[in-house]
Backbone bond lengths (Angstrom), bond angles and torsions (degrees), N, CA, C in turn:
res aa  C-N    CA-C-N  psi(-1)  N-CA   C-N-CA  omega(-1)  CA-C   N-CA-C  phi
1 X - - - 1.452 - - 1.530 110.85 -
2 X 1.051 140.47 -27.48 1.652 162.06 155.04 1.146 97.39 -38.64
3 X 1.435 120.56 -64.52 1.437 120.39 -176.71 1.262 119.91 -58.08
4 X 1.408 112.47 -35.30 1.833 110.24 -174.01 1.514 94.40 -92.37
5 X 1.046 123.29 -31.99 1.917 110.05 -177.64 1.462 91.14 -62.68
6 X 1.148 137.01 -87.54 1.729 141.27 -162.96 1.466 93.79 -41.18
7 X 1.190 126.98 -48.44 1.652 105.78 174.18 1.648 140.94 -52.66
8 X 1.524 92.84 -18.56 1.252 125.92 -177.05 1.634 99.66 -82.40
9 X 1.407 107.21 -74.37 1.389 129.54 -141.51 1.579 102.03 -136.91
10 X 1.424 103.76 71.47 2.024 128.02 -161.46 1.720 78.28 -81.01
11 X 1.616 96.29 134.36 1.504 108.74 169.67 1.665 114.43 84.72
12 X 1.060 105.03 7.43 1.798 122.12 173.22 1.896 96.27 -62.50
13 X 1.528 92.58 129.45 1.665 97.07 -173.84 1.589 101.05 -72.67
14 X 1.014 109.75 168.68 1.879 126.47 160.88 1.210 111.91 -36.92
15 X 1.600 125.34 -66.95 1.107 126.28 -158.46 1.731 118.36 -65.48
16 X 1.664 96.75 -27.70 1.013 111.86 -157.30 1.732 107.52 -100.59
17 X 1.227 100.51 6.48 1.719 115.44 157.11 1.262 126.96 -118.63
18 X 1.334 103.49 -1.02 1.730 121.66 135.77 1.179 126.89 -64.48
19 X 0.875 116.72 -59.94 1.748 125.26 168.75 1.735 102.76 -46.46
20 X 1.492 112.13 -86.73 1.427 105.11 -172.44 1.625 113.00 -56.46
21 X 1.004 128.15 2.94 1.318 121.46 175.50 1.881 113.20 -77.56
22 X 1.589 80.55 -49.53 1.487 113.17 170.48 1.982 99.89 89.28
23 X 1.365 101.51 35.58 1.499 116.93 174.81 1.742 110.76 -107.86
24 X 0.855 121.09 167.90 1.650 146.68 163.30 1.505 109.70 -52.89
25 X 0.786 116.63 132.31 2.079 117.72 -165.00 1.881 74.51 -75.71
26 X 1.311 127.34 -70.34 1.270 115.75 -172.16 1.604 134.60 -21.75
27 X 1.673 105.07 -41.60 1.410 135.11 177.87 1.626 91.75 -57.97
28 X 1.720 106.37 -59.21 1.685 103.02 -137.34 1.738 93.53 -71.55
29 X 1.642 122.86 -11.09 1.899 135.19 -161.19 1.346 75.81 -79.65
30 X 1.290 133.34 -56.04 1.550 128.00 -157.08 1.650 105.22 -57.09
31 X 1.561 100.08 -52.79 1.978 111.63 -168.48 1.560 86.61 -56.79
32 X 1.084 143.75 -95.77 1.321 163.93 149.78 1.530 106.79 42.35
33 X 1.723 103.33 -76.05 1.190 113.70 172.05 1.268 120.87 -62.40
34 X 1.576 121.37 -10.87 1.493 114.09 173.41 1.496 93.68 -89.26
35 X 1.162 139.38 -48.87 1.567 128.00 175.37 1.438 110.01 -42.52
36 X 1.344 118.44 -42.17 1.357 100.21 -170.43 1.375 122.20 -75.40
37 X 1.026 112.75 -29.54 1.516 138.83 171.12 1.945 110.93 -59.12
38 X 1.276 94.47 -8.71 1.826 103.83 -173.77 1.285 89.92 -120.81
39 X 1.361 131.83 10.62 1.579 116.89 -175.25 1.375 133.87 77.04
40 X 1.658 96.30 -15.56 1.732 102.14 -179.29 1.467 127.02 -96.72
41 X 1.312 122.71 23.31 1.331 132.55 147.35 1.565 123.86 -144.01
42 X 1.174 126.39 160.41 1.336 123.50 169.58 1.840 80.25 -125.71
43 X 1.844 100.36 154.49 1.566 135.92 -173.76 1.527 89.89 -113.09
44 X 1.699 123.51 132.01 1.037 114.58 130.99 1.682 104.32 -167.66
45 X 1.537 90.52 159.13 1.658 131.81 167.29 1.822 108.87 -11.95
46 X 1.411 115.88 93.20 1.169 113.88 160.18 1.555 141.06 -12.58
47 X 1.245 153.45 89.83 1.133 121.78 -147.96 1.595 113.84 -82.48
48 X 0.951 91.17 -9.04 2.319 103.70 178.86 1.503 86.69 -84.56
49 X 1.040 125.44 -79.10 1.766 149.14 -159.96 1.383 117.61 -81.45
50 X 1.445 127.12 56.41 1.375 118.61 170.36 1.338 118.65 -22.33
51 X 1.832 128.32 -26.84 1.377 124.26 -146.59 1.622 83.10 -93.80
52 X 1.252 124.82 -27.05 1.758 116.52 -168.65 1.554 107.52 -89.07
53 X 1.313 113.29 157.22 1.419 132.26 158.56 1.219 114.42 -97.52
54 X 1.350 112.28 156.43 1.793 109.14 -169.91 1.557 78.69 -138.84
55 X 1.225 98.52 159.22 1.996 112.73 -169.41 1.519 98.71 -148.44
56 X 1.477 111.65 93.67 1.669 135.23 162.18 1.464 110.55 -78.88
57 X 0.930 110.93 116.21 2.251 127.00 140.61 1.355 93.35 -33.68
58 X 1.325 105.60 112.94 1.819 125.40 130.70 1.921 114.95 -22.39
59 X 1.041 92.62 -169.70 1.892 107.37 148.23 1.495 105.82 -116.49
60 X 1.358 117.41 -28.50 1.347 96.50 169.21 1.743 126.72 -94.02
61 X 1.590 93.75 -10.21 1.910 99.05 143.59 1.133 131.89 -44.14
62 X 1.785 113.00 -60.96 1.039 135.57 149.29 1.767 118.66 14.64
63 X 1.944 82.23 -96.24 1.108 128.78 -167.38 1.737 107.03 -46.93
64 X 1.567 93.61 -42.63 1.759 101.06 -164.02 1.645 91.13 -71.76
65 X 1.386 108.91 -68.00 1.597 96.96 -173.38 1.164 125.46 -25.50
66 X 1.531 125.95 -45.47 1.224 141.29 -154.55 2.143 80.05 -79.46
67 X 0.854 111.35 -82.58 1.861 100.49 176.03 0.984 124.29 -6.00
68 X 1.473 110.34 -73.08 1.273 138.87 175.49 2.199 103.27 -43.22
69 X 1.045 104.11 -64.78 1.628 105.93 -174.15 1.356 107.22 -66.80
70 X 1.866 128.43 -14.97 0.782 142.63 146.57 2.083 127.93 -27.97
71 X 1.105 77.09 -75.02 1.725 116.51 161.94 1.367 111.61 -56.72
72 X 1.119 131.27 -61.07 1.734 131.81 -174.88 1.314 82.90 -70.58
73 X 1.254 154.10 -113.56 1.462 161.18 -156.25 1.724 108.06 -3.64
74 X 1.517 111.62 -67.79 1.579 108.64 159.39 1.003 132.00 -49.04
75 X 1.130 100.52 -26.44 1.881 107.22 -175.69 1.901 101.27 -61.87
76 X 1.700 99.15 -66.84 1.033 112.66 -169.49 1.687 117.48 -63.92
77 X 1.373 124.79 2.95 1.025 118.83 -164.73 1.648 81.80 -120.10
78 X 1.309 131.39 -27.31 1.462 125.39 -171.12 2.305 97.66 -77.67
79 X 0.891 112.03 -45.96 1.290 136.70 173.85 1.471 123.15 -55.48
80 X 1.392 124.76 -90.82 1.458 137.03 155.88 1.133 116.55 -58.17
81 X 0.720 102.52 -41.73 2.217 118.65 176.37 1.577 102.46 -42.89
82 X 1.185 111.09 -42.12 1.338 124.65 -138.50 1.583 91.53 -100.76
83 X 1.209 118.41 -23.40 1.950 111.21 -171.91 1.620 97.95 -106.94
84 X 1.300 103.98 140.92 1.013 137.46 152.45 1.565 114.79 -12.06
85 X 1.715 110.27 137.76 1.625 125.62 -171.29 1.647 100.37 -45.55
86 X 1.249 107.50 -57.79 1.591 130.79 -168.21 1.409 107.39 -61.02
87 X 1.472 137.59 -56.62 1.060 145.02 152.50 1.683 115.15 -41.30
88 X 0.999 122.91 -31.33 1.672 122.94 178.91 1.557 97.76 -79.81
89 X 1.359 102.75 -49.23 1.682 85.90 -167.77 1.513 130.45 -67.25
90 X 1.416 101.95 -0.18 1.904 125.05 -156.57 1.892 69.90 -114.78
91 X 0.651 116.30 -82.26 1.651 102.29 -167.40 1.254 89.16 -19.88
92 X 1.887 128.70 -87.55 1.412 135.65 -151.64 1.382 110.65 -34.84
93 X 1.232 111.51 -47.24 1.489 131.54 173.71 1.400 116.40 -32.21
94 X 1.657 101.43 -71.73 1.657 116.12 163.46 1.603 115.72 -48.93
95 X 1.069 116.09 -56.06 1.295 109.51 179.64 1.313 134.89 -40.33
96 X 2.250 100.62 -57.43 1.271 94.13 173.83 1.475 129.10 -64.60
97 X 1.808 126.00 -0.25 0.995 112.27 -142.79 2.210 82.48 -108.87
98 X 1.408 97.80 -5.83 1.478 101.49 -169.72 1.544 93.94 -96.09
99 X 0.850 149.88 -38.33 1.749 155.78 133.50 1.137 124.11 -11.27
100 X 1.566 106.05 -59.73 1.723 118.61 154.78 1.147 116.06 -61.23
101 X 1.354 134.80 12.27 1.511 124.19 -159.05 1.996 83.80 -144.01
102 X 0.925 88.10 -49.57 1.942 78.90 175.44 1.175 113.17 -67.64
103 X 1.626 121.79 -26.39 1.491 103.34 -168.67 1.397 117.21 -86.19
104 X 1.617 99.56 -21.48 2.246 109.33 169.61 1.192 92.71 -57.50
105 X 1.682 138.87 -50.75 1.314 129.65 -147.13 1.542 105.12 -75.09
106 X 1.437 114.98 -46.48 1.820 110.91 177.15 1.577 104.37 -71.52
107 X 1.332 117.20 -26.99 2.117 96.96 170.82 1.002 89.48 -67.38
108 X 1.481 152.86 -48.27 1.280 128.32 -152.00 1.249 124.34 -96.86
109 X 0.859 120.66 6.15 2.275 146.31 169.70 1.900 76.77 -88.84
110 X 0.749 132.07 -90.82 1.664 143.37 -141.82 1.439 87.95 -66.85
111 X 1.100 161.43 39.63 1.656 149.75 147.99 1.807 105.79 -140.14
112 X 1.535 86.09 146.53 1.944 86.95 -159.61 1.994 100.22 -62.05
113 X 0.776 116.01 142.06 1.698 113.47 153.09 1.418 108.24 -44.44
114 X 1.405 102.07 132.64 1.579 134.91 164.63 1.275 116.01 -68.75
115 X 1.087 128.61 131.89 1.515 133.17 166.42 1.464 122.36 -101.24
């Protein structure tokens, strides 16, 4: 998921792929450092904001994402591709209603309890 956000949105700070991850900034230093260690990101120093990290795609970041979206695309076309008009739209159906249902649950983890 690192790979397709930075593919999206190259130079997305740390914190802020914590957040959309919806992980622990600690978690996302660990993922990070294994990318960097694979060549597929370089970390650096905000130039407004010393306090932020900014997280750039390689070319061979790049490259992998582009695989990778490669890969999800077949998937989904061997899979969903594969069922029926009527059946796709009852999936969509399900989906949005499980989407709508995860996203009340993280506003409501992320705001203090009411008394």
């Amino acid at each position: 998921m690192c790979l397709r956000i930075l593919a999206d949105q190259d130079g997305t700070s740390q914190r802020d792929l914590a957040d959309i991850l919806h992980l622990s900034r600690p978690r996302v230093t660990g993922i990070l450092q294994g990318m960097e260690r694979a060549g597929a990101v370089v970390r650096r120093p905000d130039q407004q904001d010393q306090r932020l990290t900014r997280v750039y795609l390689t070319a061979d970041g790049r490259s992998l994402a582009k695989e990778v979206q490669a890969v999800f695309t077949a998937s989904l076309h061997q899979t969903i591709g594969a069922m029926s008009e009527e059946d796709r739209a009852e999936l969509e159906r399900l989906l949005c209603i499980l989407a709508e249902n995860t996203s009340r649950a993280l506003k409501n983890q992320k705001e203090p309890p009411t008394r």
